[in-house]
Every structure is written in structure tokens, then in C-alpha cells.
C-alpha positions, 0 to 999 in steps of 0.5 A: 733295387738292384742286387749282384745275384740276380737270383736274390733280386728276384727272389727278394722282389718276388717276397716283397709283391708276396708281402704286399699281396697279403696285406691286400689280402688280409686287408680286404678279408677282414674288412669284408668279414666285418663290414655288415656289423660295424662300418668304423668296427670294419676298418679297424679290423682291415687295419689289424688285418693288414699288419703281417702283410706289413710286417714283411714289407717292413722286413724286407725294405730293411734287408734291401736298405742293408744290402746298399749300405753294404754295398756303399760301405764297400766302394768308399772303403776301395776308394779310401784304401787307393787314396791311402795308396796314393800318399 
């Protein structure tokens, strides 16, 4: 994605890796607690284990997705307004 701050690009890549890392994590904790009880009772624990982890991810593709509509919404509003000019 590419941002104009470059320091929001970089922060908000930097949360997204962040977001990723701990679903990975929460993921693997969970499923390594559980796994000498149950096997299928260690994947659904990885599962639920993983949901914050994917709860930021989700947040943050959103914010990102937001951002380029903005961004969209703002080239077809200039583009608009100089063809108005135009007539």
C-alpha cells in the first residue's frame, strides 16, 4: 500500500506484520497447550487462539482499504471539478 506519509506506511505495515506475528503466535501456543489432551480439541483451541491476531489484521486492511478510496474519491472529485471547468 502505498501511503503519502511515508511514516504512516511504515507504521501501519509495521502493525499489520505485528497483527500477523501474533495470530501466529496465539495460534501455535494454544495448539501446543492442548495438543497432548485432544488433537481436534488443539485445533479448535489454535483456532480461537488466533482470532485477536486476526482481528487486527482485519482492522487494519480496512483502515488501509479506507485510506484508497479516499485517496480514489480525491483524483475523481479533481477530475470532475476541471471537466466542470471545462463547459
Amino acid at each position: 500500500m502505498r501511503f503519502n506519509s511515508k511514516s504512516l506506511g511504515f507504521v501501519v505495515n509495521f502493525l499489520l506484520g505485528v497483527s500477523w506475528a501474533l495470530m501466529l503466535i496465539g495460534a501455535m501456543t494454544s495448539f501446543l497447550s492442548f495438543y497432548h489432551s485432544s488433537f481436534l480439541f488443539a485445533v479448535l483451541s489454535a483456532a480461537v487462539g488466533a482470532i485477536p491476531g486476526l482481528v487486527g489484521v482485519l482492522l487494519l486492511e480496512y483502515f488501509i482499504t479506507d485510506k484508497e478510496k479516499l485517496h480514489e474519491l480525491k483524483k475523481q472529485t479533481a477530475l470532475l471539478e476541471k471537466l466542470a471547468k471545462e463547459r
